[in-house]
mmCIF file of the protein (N, C-alpha, C, O) and its ligand, coordinates in Angstrom:
data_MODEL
# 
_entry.id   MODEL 
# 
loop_
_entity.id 
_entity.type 
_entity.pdbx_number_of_molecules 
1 polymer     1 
2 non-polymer 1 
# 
_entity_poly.entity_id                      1 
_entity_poly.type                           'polypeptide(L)' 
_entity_poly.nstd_linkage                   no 
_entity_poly.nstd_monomer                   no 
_entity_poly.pdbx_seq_one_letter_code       
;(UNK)(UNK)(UNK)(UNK)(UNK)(UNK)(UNK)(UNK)(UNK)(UNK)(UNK)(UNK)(UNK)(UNK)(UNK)(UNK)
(UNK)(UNK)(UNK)(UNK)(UNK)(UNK)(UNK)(UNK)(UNK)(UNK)(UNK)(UNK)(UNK)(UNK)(UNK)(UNK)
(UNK)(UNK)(UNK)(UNK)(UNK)(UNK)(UNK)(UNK)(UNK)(UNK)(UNK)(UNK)
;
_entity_poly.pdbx_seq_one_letter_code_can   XXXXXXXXXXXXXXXXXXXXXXXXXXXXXXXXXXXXXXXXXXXX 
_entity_poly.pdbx_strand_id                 A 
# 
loop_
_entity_poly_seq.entity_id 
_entity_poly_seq.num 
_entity_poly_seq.mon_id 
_entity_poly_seq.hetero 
1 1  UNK n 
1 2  UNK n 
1 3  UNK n 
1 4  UNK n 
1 5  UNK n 
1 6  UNK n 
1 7  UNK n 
1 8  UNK n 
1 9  UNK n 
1 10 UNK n 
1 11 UNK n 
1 12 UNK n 
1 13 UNK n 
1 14 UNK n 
1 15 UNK n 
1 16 UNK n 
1 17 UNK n 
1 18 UNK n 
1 19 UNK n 
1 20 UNK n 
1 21 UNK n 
1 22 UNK n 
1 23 UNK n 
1 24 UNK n 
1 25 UNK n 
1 26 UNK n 
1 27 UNK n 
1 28 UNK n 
1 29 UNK n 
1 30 UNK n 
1 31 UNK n 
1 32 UNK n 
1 33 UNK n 
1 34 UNK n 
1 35 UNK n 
1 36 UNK n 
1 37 UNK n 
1 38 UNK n 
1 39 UNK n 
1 40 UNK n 
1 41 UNK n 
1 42 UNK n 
1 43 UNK n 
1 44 UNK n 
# 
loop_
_struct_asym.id 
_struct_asym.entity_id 
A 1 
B 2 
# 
loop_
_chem_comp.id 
_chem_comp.type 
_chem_comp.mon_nstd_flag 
UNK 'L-peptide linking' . 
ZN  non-polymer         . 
# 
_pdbx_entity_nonpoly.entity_id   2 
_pdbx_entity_nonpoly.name        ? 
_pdbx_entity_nonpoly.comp_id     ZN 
# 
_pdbx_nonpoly_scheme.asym_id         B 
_pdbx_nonpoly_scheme.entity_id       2 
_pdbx_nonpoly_scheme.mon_id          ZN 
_pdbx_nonpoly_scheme.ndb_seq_num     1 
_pdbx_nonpoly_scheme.pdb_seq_num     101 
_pdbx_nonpoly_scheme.auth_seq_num    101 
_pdbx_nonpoly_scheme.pdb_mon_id      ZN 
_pdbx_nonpoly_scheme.auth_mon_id     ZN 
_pdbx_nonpoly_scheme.pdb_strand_id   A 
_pdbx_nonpoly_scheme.pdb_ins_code    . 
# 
loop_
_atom_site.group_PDB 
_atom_site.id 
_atom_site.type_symbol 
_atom_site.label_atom_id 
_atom_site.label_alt_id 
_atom_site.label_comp_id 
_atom_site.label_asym_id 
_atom_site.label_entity_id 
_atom_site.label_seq_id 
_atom_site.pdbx_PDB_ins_code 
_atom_site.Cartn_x 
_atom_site.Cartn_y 
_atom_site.Cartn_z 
_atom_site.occupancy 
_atom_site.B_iso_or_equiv 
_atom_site.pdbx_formal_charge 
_atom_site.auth_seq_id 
_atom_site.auth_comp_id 
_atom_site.auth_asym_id 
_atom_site.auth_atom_id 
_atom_site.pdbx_PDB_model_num 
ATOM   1   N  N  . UNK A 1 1  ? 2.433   -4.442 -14.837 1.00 0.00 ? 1   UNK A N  1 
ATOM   2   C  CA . UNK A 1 1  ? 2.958   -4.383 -13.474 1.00 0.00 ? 1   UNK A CA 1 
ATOM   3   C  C  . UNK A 1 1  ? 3.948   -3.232 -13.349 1.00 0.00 ? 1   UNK A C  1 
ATOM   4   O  O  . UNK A 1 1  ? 4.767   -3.102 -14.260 1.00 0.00 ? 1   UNK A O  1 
ATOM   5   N  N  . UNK A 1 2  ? 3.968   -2.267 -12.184 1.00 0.00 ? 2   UNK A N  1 
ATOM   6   C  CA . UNK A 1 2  ? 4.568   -1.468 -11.980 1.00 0.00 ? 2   UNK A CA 1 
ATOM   7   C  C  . UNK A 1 2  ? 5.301   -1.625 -11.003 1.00 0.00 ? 2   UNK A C  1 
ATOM   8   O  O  . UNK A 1 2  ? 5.272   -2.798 -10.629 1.00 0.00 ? 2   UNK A O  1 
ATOM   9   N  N  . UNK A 1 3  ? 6.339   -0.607 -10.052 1.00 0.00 ? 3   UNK A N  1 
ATOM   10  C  CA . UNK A 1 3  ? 6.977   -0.374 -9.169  1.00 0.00 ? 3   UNK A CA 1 
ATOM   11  C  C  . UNK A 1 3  ? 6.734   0.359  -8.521  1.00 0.00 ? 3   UNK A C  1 
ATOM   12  O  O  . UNK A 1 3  ? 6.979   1.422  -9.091  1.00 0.00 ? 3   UNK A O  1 
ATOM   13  N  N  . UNK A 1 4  ? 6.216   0.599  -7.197  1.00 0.00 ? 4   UNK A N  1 
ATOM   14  C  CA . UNK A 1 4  ? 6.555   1.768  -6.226  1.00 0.00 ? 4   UNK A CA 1 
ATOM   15  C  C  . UNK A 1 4  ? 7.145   1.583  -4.567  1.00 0.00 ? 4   UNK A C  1 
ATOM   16  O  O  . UNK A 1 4  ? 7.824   0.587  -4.319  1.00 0.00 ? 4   UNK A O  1 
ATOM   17  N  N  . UNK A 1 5  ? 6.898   2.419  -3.655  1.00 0.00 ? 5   UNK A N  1 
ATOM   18  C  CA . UNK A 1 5  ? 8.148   2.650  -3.047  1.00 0.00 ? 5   UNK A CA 1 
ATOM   19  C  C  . UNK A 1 5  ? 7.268   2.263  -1.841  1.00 0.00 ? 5   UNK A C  1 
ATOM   20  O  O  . UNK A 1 5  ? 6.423   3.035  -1.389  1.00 0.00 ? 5   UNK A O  1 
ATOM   21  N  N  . UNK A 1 6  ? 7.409   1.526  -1.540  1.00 0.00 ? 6   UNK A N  1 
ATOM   22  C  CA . UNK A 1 6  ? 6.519   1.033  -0.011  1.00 0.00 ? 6   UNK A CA 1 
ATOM   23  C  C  . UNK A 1 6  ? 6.854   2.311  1.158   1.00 0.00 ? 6   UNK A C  1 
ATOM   24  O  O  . UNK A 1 6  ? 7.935   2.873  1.331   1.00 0.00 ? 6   UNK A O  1 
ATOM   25  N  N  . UNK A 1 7  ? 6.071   2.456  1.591   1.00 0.00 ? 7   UNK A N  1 
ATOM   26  C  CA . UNK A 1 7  ? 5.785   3.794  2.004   1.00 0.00 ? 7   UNK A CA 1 
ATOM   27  C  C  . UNK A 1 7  ? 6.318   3.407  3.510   1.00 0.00 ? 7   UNK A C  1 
ATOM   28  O  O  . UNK A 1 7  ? 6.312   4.421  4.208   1.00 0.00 ? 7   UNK A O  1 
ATOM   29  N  N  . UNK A 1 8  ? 6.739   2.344  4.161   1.00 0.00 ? 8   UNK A N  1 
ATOM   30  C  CA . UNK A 1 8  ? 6.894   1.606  5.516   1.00 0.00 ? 8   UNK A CA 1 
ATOM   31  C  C  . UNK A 1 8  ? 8.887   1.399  5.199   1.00 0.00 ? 8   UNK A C  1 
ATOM   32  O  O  . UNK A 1 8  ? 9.732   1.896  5.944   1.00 0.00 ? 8   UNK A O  1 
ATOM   33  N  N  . UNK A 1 9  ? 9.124   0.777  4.265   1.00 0.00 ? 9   UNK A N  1 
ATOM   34  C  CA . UNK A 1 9  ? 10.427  0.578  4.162   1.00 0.00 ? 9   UNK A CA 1 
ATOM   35  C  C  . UNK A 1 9  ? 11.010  1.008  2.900   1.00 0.00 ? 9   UNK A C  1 
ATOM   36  O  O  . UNK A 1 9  ? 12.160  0.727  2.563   1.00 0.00 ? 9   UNK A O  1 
ATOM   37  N  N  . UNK A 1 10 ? 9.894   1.948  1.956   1.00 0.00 ? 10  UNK A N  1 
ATOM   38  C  CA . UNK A 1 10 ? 10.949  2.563  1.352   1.00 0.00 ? 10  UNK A CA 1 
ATOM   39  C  C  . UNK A 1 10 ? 11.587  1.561  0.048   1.00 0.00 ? 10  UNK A C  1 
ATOM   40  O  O  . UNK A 1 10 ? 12.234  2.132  -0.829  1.00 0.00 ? 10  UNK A O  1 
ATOM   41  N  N  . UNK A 1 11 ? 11.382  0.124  -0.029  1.00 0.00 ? 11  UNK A N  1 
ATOM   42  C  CA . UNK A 1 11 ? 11.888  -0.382 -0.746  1.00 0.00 ? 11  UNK A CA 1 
ATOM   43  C  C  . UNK A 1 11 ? 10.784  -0.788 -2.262  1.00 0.00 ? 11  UNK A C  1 
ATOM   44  O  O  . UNK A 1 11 ? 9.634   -1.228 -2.255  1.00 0.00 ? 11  UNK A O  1 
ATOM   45  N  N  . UNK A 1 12 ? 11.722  -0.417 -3.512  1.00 0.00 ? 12  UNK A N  1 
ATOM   46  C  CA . UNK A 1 12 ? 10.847  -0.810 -4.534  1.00 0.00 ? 12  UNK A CA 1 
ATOM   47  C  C  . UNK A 1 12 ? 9.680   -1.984 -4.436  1.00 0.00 ? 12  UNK A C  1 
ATOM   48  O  O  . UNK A 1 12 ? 10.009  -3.155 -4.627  1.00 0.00 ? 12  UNK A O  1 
ATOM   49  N  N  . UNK A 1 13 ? 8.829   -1.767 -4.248  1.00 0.00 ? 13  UNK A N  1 
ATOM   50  C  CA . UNK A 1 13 ? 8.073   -3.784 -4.388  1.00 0.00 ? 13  UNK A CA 1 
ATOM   51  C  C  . UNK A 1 13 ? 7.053   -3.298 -5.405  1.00 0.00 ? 13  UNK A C  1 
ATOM   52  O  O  . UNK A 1 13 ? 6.752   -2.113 -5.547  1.00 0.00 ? 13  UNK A O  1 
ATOM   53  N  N  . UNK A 1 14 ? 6.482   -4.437 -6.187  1.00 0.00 ? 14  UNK A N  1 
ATOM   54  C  CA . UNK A 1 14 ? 5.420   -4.635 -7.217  1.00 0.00 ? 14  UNK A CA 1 
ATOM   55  C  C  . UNK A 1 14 ? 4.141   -3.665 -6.751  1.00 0.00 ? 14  UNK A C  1 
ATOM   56  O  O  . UNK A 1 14 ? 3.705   -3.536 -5.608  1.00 0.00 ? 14  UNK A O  1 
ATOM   57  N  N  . UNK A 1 15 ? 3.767   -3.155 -7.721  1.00 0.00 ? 15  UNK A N  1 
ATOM   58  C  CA . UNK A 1 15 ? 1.793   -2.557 -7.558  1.00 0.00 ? 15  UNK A CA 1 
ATOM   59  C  C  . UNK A 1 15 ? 1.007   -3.842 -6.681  1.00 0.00 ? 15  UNK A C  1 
ATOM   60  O  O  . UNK A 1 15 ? 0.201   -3.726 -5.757  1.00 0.00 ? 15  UNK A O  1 
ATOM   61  N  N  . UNK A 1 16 ? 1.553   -5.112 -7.327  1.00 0.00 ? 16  UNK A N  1 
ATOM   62  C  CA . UNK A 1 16 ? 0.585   -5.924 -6.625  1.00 0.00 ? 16  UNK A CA 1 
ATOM   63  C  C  . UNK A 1 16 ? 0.848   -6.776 -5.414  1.00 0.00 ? 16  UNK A C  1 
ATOM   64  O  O  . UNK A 1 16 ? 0.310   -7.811 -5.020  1.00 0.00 ? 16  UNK A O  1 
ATOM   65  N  N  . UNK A 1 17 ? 1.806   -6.061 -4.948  1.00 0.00 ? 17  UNK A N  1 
ATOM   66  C  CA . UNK A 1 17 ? 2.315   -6.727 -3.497  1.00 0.00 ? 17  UNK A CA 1 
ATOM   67  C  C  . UNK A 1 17 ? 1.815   -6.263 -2.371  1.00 0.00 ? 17  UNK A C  1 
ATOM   68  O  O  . UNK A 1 17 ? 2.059   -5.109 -2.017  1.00 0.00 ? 17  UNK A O  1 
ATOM   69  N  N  . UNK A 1 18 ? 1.134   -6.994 -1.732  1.00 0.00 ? 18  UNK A N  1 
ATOM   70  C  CA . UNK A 1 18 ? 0.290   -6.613 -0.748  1.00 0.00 ? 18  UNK A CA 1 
ATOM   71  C  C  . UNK A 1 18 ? -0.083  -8.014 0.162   1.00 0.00 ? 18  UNK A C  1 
ATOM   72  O  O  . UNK A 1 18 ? -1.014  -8.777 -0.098  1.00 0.00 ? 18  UNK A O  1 
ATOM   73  N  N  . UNK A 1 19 ? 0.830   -8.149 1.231   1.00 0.00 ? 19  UNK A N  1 
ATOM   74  C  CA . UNK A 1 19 ? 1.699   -6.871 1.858   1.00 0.00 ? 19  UNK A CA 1 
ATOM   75  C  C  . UNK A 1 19 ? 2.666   -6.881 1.391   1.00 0.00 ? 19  UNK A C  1 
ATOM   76  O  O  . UNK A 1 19 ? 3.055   -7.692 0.551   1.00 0.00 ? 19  UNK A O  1 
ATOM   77  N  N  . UNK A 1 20 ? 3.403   -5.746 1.958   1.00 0.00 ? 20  UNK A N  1 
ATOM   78  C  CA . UNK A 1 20 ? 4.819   -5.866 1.708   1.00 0.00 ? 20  UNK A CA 1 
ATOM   79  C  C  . UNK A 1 20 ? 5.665   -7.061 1.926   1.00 0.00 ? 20  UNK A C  1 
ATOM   80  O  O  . UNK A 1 20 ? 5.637   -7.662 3.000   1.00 0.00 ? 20  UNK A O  1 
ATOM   81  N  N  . UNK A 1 21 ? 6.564   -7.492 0.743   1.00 0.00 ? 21  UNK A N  1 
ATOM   82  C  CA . UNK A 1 21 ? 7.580   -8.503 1.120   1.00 0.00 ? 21  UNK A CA 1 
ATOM   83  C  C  . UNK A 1 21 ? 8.069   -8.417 2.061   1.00 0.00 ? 21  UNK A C  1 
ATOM   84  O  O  . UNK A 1 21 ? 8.197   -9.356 2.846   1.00 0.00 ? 21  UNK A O  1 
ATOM   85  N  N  . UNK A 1 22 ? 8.596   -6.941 2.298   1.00 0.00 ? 22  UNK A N  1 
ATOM   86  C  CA . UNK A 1 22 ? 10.110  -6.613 2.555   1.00 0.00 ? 22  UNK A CA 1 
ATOM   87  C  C  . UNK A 1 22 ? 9.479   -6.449 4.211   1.00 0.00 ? 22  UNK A C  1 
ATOM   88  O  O  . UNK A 1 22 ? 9.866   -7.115 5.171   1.00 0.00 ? 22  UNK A O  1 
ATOM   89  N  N  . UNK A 1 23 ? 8.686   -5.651 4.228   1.00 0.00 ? 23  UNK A N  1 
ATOM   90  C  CA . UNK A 1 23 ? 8.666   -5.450 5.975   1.00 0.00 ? 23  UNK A CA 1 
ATOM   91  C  C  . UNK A 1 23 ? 7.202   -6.012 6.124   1.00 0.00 ? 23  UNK A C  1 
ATOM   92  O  O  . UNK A 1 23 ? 7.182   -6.410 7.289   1.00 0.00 ? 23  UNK A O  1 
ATOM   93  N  N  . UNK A 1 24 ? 6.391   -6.174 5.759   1.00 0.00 ? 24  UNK A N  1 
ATOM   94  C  CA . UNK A 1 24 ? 4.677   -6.813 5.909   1.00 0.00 ? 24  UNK A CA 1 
ATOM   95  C  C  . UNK A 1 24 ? 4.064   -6.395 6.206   1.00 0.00 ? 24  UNK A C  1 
ATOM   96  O  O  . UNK A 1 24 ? 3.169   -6.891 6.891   1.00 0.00 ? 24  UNK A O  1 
ATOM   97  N  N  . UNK A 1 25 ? 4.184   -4.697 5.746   1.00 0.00 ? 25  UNK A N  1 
ATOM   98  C  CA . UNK A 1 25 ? 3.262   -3.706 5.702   1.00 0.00 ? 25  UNK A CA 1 
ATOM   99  C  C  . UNK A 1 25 ? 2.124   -4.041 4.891   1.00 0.00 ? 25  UNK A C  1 
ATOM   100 O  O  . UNK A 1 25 ? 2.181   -4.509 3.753   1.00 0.00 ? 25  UNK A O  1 
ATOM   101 N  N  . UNK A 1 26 ? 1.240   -3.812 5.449   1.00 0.00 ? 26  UNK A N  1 
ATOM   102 C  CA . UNK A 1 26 ? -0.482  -3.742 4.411   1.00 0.00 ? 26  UNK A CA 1 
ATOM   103 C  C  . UNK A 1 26 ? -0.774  -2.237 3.807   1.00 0.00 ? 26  UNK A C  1 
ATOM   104 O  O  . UNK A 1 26 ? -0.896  -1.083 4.217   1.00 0.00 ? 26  UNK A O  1 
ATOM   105 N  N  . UNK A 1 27 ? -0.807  -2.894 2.716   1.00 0.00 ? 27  UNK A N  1 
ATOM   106 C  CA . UNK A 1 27 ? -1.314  -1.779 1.699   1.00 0.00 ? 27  UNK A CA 1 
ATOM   107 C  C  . UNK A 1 27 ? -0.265  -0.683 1.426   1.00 0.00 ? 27  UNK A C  1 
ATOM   108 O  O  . UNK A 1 27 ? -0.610  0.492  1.549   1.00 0.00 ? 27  UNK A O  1 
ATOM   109 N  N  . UNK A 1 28 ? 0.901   -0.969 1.089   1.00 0.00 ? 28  UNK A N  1 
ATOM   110 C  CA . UNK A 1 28 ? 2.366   -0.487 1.365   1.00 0.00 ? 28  UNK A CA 1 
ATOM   111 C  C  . UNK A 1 28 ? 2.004   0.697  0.503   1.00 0.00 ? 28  UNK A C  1 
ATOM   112 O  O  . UNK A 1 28 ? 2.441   1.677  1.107   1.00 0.00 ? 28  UNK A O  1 
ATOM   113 N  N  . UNK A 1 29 ? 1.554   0.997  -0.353  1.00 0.00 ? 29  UNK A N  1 
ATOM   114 C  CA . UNK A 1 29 ? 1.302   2.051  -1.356  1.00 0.00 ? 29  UNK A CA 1 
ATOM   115 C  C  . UNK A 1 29 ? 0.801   2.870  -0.677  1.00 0.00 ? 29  UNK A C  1 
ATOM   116 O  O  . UNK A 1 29 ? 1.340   3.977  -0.644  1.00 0.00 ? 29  UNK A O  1 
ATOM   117 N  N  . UNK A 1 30 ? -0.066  2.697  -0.114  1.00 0.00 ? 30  UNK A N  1 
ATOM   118 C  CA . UNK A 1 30 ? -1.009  3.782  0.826   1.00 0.00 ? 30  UNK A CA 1 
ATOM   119 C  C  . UNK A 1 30 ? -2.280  3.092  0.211   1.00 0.00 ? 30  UNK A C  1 
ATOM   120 O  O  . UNK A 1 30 ? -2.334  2.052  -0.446  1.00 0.00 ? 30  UNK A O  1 
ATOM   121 N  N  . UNK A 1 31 ? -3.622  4.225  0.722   1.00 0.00 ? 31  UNK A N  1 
ATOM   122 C  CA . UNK A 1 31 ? -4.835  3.682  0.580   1.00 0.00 ? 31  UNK A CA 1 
ATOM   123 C  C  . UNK A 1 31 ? -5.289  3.200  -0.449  1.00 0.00 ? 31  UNK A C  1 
ATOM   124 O  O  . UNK A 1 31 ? -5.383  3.905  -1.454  1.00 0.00 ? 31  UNK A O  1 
ATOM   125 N  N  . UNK A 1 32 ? -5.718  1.757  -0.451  1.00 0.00 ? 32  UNK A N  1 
ATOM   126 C  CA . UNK A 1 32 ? -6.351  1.607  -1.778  1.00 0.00 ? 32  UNK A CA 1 
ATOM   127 C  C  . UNK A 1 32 ? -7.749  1.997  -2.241  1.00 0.00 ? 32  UNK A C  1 
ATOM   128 O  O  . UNK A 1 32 ? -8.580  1.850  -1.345  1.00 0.00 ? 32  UNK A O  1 
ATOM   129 N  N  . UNK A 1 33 ? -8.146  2.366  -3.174  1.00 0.00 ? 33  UNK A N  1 
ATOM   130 C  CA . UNK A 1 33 ? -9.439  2.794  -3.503  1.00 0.00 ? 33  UNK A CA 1 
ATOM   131 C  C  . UNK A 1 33 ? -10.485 2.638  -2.826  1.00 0.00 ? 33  UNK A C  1 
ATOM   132 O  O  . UNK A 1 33 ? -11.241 3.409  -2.234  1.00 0.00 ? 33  UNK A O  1 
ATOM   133 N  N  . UNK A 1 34 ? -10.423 1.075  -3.051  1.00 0.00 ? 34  UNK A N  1 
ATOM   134 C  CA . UNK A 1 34 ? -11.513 0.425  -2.360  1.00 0.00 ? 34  UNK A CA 1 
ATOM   135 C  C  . UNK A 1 34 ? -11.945 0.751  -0.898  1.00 0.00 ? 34  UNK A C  1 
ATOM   136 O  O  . UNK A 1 34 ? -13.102 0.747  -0.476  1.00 0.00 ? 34  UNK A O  1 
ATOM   137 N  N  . UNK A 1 35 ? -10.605 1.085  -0.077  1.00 0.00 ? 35  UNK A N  1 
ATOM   138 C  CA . UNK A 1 35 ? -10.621 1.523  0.908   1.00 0.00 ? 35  UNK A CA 1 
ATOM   139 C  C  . UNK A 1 35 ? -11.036 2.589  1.546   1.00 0.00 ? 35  UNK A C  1 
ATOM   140 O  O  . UNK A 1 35 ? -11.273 2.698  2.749   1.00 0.00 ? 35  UNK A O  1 
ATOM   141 N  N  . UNK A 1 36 ? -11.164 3.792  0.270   1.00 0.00 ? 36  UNK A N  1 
ATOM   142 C  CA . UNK A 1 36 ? -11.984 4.846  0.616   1.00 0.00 ? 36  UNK A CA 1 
ATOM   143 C  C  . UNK A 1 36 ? -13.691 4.712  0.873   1.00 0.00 ? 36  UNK A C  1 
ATOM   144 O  O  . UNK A 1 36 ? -14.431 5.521  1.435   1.00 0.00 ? 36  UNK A O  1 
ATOM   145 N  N  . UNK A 1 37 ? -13.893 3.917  0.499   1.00 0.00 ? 37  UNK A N  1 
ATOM   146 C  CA . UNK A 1 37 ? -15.385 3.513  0.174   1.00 0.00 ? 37  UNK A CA 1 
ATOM   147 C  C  . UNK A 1 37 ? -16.228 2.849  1.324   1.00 0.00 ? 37  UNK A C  1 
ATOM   148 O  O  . UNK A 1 37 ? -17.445 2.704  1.442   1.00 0.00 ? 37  UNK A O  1 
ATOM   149 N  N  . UNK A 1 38 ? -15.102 2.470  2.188   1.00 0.00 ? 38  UNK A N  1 
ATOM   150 C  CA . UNK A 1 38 ? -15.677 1.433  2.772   1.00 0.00 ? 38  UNK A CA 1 
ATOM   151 C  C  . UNK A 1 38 ? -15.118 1.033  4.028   1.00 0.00 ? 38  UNK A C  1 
ATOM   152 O  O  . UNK A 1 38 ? -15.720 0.299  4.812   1.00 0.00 ? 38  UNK A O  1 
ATOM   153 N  N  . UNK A 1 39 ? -13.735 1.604  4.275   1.00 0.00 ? 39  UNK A N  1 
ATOM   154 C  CA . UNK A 1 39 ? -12.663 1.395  5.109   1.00 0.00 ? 39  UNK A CA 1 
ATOM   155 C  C  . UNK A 1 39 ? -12.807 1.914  6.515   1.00 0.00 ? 39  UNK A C  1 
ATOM   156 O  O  . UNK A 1 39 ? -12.463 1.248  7.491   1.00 0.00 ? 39  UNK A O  1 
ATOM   157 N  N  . UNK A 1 40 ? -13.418 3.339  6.604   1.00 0.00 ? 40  UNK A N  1 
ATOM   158 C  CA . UNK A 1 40 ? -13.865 4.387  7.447   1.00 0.00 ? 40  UNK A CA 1 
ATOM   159 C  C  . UNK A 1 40 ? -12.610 4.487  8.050   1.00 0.00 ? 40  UNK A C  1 
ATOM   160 O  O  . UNK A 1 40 ? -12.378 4.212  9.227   1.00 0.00 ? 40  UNK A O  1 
ATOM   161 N  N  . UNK A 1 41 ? -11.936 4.819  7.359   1.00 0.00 ? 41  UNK A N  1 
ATOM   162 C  CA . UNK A 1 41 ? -10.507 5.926  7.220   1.00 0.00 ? 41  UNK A CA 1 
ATOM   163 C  C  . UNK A 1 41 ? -11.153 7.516  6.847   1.00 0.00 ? 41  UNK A C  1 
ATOM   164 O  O  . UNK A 1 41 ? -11.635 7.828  5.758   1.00 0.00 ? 41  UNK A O  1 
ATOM   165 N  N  . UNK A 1 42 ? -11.051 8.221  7.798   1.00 0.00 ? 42  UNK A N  1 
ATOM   166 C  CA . UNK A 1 42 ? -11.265 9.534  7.279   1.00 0.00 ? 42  UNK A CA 1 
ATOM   167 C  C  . UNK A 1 42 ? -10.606 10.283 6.379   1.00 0.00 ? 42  UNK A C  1 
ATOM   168 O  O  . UNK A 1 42 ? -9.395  10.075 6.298   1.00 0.00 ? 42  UNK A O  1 
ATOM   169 N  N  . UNK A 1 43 ? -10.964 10.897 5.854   1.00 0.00 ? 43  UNK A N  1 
ATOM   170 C  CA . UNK A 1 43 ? -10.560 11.781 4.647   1.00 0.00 ? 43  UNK A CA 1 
ATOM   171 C  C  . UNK A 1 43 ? -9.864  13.083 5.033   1.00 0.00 ? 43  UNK A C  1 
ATOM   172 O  O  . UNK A 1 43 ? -10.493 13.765 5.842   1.00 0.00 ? 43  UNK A O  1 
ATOM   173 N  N  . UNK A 1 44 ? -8.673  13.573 4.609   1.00 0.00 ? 44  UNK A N  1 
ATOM   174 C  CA . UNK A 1 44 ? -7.999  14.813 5.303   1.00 0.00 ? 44  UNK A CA 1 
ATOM   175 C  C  . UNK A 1 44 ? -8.970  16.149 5.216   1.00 0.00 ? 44  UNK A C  1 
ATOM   176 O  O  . UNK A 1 44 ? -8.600  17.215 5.709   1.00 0.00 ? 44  UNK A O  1 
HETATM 177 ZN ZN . ZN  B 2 .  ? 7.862   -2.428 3.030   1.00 0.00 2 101 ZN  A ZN 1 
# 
């Protein structure tokens, strides 16, 4: 288990927190993999 920086509030939360604790952002990391695949989120 790791740490990163929720991209919505900025605050440390777990790799596997989803959503965010802190504010209940989805997918606080940014895109997940899976999401490229399948999400139809365009690609920059
Ligand atoms: Zn957050």
């Amino acid at each position: 288990m790791a740490l990163k920086q929720c991209k919505e509030c900025k605050k440390e939360i777990s790799t596997d927190a989803n959503p965010c604790p802190h504010c209940g952002k989805k997918n606080p990391h940014g895109m997940p993999k899976w999401l490229k695949y399948g999400g139809g989120i365009s690609a920059p």
